[in-house]
C-alpha positions in Angstrom: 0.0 0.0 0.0 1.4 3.4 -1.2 1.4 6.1 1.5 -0.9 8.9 0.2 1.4 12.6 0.3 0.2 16.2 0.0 2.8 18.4 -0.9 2.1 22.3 0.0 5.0 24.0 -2.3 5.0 27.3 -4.6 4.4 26.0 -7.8 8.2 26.2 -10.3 11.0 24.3 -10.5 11.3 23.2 -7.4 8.5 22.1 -6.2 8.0 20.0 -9.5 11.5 18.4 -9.0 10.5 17.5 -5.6 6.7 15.8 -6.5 8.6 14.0 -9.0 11.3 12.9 -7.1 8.5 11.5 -4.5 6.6 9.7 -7.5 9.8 8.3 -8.3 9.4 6.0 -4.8 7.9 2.3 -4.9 5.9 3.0 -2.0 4.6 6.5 -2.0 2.1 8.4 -4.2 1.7 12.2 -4.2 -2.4 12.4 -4.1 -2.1 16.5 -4.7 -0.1 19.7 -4.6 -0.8 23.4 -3.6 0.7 26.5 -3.6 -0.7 28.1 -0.6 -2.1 27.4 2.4 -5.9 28.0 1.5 -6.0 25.7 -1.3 -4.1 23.5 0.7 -6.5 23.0 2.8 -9.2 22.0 1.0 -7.5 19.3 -0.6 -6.1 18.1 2.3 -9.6 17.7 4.0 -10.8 16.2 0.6 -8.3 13.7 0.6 -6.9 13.0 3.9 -3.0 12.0 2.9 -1.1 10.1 5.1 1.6 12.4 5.1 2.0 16.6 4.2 5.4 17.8 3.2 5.2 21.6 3.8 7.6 24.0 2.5 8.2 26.9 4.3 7.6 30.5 2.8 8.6 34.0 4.2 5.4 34.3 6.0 6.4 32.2 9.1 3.3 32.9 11.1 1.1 31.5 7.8 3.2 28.6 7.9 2.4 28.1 11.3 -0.9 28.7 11.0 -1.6 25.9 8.4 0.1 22.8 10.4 -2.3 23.5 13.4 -5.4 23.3 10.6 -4.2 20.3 9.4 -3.7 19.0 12.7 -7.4 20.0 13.6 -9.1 18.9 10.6 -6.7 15.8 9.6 -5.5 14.3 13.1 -3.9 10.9 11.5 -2.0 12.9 9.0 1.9 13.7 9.7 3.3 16.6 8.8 7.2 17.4 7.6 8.2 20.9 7.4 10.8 21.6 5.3 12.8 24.7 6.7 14.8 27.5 4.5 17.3 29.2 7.4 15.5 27.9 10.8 16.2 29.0 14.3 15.5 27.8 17.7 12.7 29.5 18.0 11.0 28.8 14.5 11.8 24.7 15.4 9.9 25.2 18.8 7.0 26.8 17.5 6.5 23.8 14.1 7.2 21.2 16.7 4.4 22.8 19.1 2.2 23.9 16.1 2.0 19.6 15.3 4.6 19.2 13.1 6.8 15.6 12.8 9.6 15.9 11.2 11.6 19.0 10.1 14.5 19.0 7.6 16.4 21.6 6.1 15.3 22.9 2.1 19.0 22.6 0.7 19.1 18.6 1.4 15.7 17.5 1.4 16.2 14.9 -1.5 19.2 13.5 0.5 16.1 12.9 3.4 12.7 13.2 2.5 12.5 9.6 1.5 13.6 8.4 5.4 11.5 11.5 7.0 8.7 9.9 5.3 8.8 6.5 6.2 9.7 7.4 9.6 6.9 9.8 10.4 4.3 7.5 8.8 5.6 5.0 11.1 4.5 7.6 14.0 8.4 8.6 14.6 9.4 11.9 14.6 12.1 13.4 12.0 14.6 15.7 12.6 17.6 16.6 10.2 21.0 16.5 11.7 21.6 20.3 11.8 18.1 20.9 13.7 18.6 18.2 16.4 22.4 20.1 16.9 20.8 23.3 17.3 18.1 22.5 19.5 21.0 20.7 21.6 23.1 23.4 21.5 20.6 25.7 22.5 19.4 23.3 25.8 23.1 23.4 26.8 23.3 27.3 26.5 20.1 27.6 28.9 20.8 25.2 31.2 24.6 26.9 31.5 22.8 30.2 31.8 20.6 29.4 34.3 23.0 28.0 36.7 25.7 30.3 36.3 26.2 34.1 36.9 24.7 35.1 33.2 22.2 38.0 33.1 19.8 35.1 31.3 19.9 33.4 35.0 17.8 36.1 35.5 14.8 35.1 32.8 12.5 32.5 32.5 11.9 30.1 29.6 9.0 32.3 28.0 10.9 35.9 28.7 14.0 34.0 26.8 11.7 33.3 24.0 10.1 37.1 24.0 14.1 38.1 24.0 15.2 36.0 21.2 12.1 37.3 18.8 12.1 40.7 19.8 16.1 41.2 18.8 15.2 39.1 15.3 12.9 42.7 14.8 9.2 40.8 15.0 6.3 43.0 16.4 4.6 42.2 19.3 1.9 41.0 17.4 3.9 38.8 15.2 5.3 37.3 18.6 1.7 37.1 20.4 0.4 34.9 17.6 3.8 32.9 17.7 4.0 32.1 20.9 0.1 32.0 21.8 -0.3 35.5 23.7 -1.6 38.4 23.4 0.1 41.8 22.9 -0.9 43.0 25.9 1.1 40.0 27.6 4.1 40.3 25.0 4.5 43.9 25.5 4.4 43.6 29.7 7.3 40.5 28.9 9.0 43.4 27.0 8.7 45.9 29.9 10.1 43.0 32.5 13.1 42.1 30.3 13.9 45.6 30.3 14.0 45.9 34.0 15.5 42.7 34.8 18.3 43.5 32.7 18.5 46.9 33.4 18.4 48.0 29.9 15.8 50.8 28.6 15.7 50.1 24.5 14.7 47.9 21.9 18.3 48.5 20.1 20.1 47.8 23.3 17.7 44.6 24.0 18.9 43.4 20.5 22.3 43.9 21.1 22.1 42.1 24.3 20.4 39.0 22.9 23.2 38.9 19.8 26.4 39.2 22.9 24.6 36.2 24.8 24.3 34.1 21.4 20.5 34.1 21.1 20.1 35.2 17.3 20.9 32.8 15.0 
């Protein structure tokens, strides 16, 4: 039995290189292909593939946005999401938002075959690079937190506030990200401020680029 994929990819090149590559495998069958999220969706509910390959696009938060649909209309459906240039942060919030596996754009052919199998097995995926950088970054905190860095001073959530406000997102863009509201994002900005004495958004952003926190 083939497993049924959805790929959600601009239309070009690409994105026809990659469906064809995935035809190209004994056991899977691409069932359909969109170029954005809406139209996505309605096919997705239509056909209910086993497994959605999800490129990312320069709208994060849209990216986002679409997993936790899929999620909510398609539970049994895995999700891979195939990253451009990801940080910490953007892993955290597809690995929160339902997503499975995450590889990187540049060598998806070299792993897309294995993320699939895997994830429609019920595993979870993760390229090499994003499994070092999500272990690199757990090492950081935990060395910040017990030793005499200013981020011994933050929390988890004010450490995520930090890291998007210095990589220039609004506090809206950050509410929606990290499941807030403004209000709350913009009285994490006022406490990061006075825990770490600093009075500026420049200042903020070079604090969080000294401590290793932009990416």
């Amino acid at each position: 039995m083939s497993i049924a994929l959805f790929l959600l990819a601009d239309s070009g090149e690409e994105g026809d290189r990659l469906r064809l590559f995935l035809e190209a495998q004994p056991d899977m069958q691409v069932v359909g292909m969109a170029g954005n999220g809406r139209d996505a969706l309605k096919q997705i509910k239509q056909h209910s593939p086993d497994v959605v390959i999800l490129r990312a696009t320069d709208r994060q938060l849209n990216s986002i946005h679409v997993i936790r649909k899929i999620c909510r209309c398609c539970p049994h459906t895995r999700i891979i999401f195939l990253a451009a240039q990801p940080n910490v942060i953007q892993v955290a919030r597809v690995l929160q938002a339902g997503s499975n596996g995450i590889l990187l754009q540049a060598n998806v052919e070299a792993e897309i075959v294995q993320a699939v199998r895997t994830v429609y097995g019920n595993g979870r995926y993760l390229s090499q690079q994003v499994s070092d950088m999500l272990i690199e970054d757990y090492v950081q905190q935990r060395s910040a937190v017990s030793g005499d860095s200013p981020l011994a001073r933050l929390s988890p959530r004010e450490r995520d506030v930090l890291q998007l406000v210095a990589e220039s997102k609004s506090s809206a863009e950050i509410a929606e990200m990290l499941a807030l509201s403004p209000k709350t994002i913009k009285t994490y900005r006022s406490r990061l401020m006075q825990k770490l004495d600093i009075n500026n958004v420049p200042s903020l952003v070079k604090f969080a680029t000294q401590h290793r926190l932009t990416h």
